[in-house]
N, CA, C and O of each residue as an XYZ file, in Angstrom:
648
protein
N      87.101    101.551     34.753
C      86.293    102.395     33.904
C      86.128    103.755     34.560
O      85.022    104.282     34.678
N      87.097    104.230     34.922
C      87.436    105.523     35.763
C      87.638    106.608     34.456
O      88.538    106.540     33.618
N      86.563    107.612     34.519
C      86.938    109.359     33.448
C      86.363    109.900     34.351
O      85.813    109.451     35.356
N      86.588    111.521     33.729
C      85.909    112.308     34.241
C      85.228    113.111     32.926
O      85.744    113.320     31.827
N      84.011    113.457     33.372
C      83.470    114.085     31.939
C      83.785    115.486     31.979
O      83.728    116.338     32.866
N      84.154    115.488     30.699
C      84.632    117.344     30.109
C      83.611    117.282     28.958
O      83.041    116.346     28.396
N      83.581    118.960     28.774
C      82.954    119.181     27.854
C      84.360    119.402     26.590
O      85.561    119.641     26.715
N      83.797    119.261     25.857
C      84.698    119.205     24.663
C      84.009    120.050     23.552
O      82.798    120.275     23.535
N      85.122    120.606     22.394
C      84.163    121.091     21.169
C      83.429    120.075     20.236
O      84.164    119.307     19.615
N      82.257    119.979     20.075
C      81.373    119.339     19.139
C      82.220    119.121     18.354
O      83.110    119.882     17.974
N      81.915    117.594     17.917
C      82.724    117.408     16.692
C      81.977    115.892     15.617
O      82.432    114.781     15.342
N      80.667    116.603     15.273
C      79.442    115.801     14.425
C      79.123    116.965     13.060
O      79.047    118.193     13.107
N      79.031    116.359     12.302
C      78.036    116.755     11.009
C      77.148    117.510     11.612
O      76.316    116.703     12.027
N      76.770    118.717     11.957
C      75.528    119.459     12.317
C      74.655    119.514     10.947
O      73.517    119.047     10.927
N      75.168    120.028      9.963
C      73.984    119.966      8.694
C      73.371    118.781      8.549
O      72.184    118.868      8.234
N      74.017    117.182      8.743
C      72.996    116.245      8.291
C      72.298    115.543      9.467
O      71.536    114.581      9.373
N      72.748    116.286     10.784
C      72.021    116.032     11.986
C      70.446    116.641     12.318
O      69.366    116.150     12.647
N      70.987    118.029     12.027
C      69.931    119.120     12.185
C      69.953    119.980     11.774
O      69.928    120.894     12.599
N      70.016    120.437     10.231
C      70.443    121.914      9.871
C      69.965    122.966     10.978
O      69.188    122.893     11.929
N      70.620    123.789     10.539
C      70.311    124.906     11.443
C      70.019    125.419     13.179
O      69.307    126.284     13.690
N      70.847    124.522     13.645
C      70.970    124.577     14.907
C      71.361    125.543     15.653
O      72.568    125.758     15.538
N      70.938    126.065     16.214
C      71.311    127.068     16.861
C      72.625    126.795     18.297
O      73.605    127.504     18.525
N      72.192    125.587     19.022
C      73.113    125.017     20.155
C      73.513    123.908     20.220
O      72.926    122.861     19.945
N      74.623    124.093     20.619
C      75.270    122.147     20.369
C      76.245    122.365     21.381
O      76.899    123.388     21.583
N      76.262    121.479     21.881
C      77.339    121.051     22.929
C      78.075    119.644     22.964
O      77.740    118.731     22.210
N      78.688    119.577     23.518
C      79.469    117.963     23.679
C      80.272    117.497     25.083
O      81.341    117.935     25.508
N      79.674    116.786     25.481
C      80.640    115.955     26.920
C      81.348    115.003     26.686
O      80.810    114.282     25.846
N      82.456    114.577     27.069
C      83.003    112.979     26.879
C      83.542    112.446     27.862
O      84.340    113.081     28.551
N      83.310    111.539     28.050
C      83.781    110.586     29.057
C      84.878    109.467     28.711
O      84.773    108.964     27.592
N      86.195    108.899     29.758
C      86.889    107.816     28.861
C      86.067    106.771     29.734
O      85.298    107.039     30.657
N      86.397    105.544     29.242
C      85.243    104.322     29.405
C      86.105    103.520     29.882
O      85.768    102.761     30.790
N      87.859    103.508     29.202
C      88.666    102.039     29.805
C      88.622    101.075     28.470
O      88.725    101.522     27.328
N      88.479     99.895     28.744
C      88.406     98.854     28.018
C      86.812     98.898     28.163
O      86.355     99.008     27.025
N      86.326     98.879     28.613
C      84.641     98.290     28.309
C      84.040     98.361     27.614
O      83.633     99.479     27.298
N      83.543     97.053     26.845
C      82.735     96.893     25.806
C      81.588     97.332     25.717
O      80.770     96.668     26.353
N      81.082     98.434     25.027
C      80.142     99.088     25.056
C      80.026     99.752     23.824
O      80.909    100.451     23.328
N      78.594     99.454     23.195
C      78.592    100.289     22.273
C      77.492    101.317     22.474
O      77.045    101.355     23.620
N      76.889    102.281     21.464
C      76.746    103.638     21.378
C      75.565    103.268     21.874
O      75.356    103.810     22.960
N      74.430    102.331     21.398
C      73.053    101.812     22.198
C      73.241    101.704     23.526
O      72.578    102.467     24.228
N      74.230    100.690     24.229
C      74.608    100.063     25.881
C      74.808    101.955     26.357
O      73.913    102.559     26.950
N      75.734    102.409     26.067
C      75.953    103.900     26.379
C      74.804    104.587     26.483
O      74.566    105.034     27.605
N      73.990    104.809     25.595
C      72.887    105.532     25.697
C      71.927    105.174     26.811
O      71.483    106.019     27.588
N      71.576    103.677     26.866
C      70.789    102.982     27.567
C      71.222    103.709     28.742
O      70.579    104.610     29.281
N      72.833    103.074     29.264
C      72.938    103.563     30.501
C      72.570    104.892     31.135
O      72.015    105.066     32.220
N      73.008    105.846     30.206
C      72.739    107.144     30.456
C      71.455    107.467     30.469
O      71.361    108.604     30.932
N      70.102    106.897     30.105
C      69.365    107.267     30.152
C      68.498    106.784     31.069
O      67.746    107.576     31.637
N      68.467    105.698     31.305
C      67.801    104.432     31.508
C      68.076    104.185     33.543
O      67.288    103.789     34.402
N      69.353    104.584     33.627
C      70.074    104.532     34.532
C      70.348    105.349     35.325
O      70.728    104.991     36.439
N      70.224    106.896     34.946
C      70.842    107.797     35.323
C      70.536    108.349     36.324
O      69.656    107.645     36.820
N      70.717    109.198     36.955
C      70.782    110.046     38.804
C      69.319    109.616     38.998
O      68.687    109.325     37.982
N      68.631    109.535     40.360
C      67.256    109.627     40.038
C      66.374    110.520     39.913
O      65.193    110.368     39.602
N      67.381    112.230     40.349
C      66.979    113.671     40.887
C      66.993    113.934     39.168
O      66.920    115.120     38.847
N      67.069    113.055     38.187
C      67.548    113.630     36.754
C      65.996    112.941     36.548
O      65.532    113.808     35.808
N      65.038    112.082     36.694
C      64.168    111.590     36.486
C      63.232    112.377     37.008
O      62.261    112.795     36.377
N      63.445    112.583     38.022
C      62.371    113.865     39.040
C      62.229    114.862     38.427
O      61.123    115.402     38.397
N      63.470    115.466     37.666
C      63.466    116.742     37.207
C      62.501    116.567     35.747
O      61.868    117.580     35.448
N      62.356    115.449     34.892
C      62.344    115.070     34.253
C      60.315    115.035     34.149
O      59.436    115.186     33.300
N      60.414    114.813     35.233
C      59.000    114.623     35.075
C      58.482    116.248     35.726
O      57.314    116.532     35.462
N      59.005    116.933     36.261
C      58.643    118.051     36.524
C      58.398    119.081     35.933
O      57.771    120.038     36.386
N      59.070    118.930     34.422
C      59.387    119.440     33.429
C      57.911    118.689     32.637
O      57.033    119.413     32.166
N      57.860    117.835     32.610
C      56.488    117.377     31.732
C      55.697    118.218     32.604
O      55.601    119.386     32.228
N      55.188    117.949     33.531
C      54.257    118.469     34.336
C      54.021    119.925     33.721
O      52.994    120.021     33.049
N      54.892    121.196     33.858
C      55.066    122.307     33.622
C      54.778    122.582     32.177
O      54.244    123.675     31.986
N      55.040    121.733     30.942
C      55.198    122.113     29.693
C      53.629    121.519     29.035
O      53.077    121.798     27.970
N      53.146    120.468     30.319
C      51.915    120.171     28.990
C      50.744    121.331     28.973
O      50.130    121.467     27.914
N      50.501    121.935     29.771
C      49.442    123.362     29.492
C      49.750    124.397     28.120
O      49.004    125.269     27.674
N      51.118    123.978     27.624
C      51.419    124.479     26.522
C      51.172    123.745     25.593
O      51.060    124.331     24.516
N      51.038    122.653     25.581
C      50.854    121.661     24.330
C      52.188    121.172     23.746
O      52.357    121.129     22.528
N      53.348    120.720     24.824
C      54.605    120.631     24.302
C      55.211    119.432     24.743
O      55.627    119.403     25.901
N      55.326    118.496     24.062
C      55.660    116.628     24.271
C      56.355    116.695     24.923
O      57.376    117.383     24.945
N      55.726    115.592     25.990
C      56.191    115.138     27.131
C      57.359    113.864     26.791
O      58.118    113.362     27.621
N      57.260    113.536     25.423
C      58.390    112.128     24.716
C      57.895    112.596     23.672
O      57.096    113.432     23.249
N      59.235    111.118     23.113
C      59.095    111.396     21.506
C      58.177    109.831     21.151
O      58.435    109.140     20.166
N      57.435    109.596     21.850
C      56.640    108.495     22.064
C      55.629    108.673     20.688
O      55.108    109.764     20.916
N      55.242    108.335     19.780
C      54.911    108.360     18.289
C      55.716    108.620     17.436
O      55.995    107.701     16.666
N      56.114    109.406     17.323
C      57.407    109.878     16.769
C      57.992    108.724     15.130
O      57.537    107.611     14.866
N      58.581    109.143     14.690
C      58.928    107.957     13.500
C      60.087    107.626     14.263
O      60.702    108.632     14.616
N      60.634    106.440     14.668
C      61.833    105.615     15.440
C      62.282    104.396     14.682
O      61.833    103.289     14.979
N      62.981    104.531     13.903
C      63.242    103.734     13.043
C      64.074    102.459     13.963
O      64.031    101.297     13.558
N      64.728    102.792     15.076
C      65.094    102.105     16.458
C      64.440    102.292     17.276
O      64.887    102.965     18.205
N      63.125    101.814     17.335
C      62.391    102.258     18.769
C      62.789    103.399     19.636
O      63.347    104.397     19.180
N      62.457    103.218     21.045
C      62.720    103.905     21.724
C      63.550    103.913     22.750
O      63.564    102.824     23.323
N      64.517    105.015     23.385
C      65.222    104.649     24.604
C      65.020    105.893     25.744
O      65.462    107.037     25.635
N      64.480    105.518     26.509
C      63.094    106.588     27.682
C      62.231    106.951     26.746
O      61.418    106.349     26.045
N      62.663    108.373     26.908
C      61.436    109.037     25.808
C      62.555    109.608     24.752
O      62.512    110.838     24.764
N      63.332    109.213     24.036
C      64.046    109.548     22.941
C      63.557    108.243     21.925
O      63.605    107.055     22.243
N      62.952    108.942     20.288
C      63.214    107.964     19.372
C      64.214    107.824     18.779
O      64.617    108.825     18.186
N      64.853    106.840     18.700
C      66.654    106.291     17.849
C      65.935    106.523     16.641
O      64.886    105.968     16.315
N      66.714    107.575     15.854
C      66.616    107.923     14.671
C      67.443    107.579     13.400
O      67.026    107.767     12.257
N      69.331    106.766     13.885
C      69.490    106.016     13.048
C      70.608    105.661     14.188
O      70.793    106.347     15.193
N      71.513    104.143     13.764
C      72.620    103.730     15.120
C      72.976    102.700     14.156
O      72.376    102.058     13.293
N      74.246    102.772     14.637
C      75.656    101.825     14.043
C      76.022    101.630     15.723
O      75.628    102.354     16.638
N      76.906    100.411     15.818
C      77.495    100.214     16.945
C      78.674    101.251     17.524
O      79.372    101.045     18.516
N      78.710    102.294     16.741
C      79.633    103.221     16.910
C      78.909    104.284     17.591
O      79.430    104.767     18.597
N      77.519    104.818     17.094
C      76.921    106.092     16.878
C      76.037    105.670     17.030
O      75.806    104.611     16.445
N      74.850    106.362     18.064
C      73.318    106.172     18.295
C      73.074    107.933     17.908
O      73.674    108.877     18.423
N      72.011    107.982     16.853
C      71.151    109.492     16.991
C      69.545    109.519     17.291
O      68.755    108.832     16.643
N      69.078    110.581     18.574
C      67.925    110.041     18.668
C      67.219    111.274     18.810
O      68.036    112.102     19.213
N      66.414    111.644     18.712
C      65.469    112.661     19.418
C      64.222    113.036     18.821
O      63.554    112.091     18.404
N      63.683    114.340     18.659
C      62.341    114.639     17.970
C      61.944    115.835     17.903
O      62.045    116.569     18.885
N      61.346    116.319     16.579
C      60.602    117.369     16.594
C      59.302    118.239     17.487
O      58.178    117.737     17.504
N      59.490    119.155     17.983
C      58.078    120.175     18.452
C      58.027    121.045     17.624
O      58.686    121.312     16.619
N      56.900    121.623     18.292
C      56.571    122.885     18.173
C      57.670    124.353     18.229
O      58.095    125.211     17.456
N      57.773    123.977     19.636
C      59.101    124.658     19.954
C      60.696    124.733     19.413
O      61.410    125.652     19.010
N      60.872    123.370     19.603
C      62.147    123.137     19.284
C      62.123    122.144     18.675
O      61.090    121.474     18.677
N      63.137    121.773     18.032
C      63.715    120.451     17.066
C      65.452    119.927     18.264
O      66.095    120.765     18.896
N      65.709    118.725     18.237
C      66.517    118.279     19.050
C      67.192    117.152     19.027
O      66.536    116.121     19.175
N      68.622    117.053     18.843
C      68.701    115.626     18.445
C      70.103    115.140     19.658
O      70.979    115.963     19.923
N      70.104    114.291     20.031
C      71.524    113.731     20.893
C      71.812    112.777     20.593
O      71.084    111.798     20.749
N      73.280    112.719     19.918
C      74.176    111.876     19.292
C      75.197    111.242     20.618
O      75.795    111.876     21.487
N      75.135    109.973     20.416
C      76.325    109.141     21.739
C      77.285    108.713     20.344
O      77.020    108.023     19.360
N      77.959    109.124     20.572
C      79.045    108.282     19.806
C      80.429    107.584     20.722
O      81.128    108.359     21.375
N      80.721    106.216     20.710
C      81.862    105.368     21.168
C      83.105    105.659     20.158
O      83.048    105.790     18.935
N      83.912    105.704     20.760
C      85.114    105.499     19.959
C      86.547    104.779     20.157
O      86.987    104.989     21.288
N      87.171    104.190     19.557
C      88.384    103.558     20.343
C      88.312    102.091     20.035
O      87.190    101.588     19.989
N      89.455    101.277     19.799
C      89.483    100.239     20.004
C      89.937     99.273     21.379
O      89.541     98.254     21.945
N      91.229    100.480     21.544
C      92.016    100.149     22.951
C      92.057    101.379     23.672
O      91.743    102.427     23.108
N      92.474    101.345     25.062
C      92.438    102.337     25.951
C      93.389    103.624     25.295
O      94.571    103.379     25.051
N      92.969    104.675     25.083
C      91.680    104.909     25.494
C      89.939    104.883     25.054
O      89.547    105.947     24.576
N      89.409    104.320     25.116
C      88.205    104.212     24.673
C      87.371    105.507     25.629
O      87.455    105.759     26.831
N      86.476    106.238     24.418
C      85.561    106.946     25.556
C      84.270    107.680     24.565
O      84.295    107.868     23.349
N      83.290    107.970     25.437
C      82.037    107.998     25.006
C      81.710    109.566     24.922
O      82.092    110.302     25.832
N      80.909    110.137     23.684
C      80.605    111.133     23.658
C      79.022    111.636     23.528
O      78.149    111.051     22.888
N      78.886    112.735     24.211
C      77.382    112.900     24.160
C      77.453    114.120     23.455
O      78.463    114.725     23.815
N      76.784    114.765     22.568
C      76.538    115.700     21.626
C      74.960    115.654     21.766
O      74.204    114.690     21.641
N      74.576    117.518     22.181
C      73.304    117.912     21.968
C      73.333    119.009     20.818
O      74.267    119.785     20.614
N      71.979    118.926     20.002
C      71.944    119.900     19.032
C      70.625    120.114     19.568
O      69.781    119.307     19.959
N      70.626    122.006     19.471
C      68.956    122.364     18.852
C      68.637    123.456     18.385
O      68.945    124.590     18.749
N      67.770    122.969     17.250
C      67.029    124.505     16.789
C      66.080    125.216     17.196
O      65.087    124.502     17.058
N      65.731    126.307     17.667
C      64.544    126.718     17.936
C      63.464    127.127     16.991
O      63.815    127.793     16.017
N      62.509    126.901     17.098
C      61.284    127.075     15.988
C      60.788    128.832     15.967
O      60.398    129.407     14.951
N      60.921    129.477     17.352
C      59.989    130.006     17.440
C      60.680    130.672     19.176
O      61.620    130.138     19.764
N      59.927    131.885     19.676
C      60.402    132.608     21.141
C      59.854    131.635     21.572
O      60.778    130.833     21.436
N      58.777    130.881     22.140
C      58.824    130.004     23.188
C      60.201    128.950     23.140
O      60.533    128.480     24.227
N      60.903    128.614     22.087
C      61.963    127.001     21.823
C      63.044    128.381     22.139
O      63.753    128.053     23.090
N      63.256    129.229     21.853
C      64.462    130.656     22.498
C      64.030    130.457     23.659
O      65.091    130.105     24.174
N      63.258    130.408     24.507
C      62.874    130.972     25.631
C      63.248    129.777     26.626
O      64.114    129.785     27.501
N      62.461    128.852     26.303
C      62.778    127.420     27.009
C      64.370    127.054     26.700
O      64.969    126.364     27.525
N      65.010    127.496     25.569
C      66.059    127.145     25.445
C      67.026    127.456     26.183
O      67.999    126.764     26.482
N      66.622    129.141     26.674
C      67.651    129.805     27.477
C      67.338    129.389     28.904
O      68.131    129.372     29.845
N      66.166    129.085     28.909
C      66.121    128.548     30.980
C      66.578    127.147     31.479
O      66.831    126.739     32.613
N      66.605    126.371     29.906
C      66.532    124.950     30.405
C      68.962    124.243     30.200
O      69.637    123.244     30.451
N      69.124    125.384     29.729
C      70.712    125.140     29.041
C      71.752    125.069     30.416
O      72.693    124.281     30.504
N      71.351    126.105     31.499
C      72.263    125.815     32.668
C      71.363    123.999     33.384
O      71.978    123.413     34.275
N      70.737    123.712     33.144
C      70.111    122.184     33.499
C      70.483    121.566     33.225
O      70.739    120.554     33.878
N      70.813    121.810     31.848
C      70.887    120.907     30.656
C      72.578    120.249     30.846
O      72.745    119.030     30.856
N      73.431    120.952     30.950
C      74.515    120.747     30.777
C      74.937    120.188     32.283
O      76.021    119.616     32.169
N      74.487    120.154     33.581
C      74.482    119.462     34.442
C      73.602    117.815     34.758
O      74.059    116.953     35.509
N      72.497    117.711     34.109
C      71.886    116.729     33.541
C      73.133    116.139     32.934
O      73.831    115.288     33.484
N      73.351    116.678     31.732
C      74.018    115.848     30.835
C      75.832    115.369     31.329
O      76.371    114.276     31.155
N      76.392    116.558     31.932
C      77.564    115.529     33.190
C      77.086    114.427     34.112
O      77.744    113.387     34.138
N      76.238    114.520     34.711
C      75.493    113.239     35.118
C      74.995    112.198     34.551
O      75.384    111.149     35.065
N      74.253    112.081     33.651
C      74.196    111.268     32.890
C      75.583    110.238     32.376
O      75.754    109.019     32.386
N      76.593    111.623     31.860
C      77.578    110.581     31.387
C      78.772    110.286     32.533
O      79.749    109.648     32.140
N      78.748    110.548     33.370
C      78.940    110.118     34.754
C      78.699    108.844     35.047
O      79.424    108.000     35.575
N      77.565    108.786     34.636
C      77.073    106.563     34.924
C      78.268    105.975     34.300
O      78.854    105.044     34.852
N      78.816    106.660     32.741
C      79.837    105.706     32.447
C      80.763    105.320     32.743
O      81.449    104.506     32.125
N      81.019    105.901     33.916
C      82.411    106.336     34.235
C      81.995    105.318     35.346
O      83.098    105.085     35.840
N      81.166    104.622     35.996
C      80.823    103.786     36.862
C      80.623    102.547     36.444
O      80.073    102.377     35.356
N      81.091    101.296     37.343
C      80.786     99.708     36.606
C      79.388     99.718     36.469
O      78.766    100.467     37.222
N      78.679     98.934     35.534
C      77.712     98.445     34.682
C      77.142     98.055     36.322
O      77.865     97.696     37.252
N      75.662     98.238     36.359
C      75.346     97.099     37.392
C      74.390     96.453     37.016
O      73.980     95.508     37.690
């Protein structure tokens, strides 16, 4: 289960994801044969991931609640519960979409699996809109993070299950 993650051009429905998005990106990873679908993928990546990505993670709550700006999507409508602080907003064994509305920003990250046989490999797609100059503002400080977060993350896949 050896890839390396590239970024790739987005390649999701943005209108019935999130109209009006302003940023979207996409990483992919190949997976091998391993059975995994778009939930197991997500899990891993989230659930699993670096622990300096968890640190950062909470450092970032720390900093944003004096603004009044969710720390999760923990209430949230989750029609799939939750995976960390993302609510699964709809998932086929192919495709998990999860995320949530602020103030600031609106945000959604799509895992999609694909493949039957090698090559099989996993994609992460971020979308977001900004509401407002603070969701511009946070958007522009948090995007060089963001896109190193998110090679890491899908980095776990590229590692055996443990």
């Amino acid at each position: 289960m050896n890839g390396t993650v590239r970024e790739v051009t987005p390649d999701v429905d943005t209108g019935a994801l999130l109209a009006g998005a302003q940023f979207i990106d996409a990483f992919r990873v190949e997976i091998g044969t391993a059975p995994v679908n778009a939930r197991e993928a997500c899990t891993r990546m989230v659930l699993d991931g670096p622990r300096w990505v968890g640190a950062l993670t909470r450092l970032r709550n720390v900093l944003v609640t004096p603004f009044g700006l969710k720390t999760s999507g923990e209430g949230a409508p989750a029609p799939g519960g939750l995976i960390g602080l993302f609510p699964v907003l709809s998932e086929t064994p192919e495709q998990l979409v999860a995320g949530f509305n602020d103030y600031h920003l609106d945000f959604r990250i799509v895992v999609d699996v694909v493949g039957e046989a090698v090559p099989r490999h996993v994609t992460l797609t971020t979308l977001v809109r900004t509401n407002n100059r603070l969701g511009r503002a946070y958007l522009a400080l948090i995007t060089p993070f963001h896109k190193l977060v998110a090679r890491s993350m899908m980095g776990r896949l590229a590692e055996p299950a443990r």
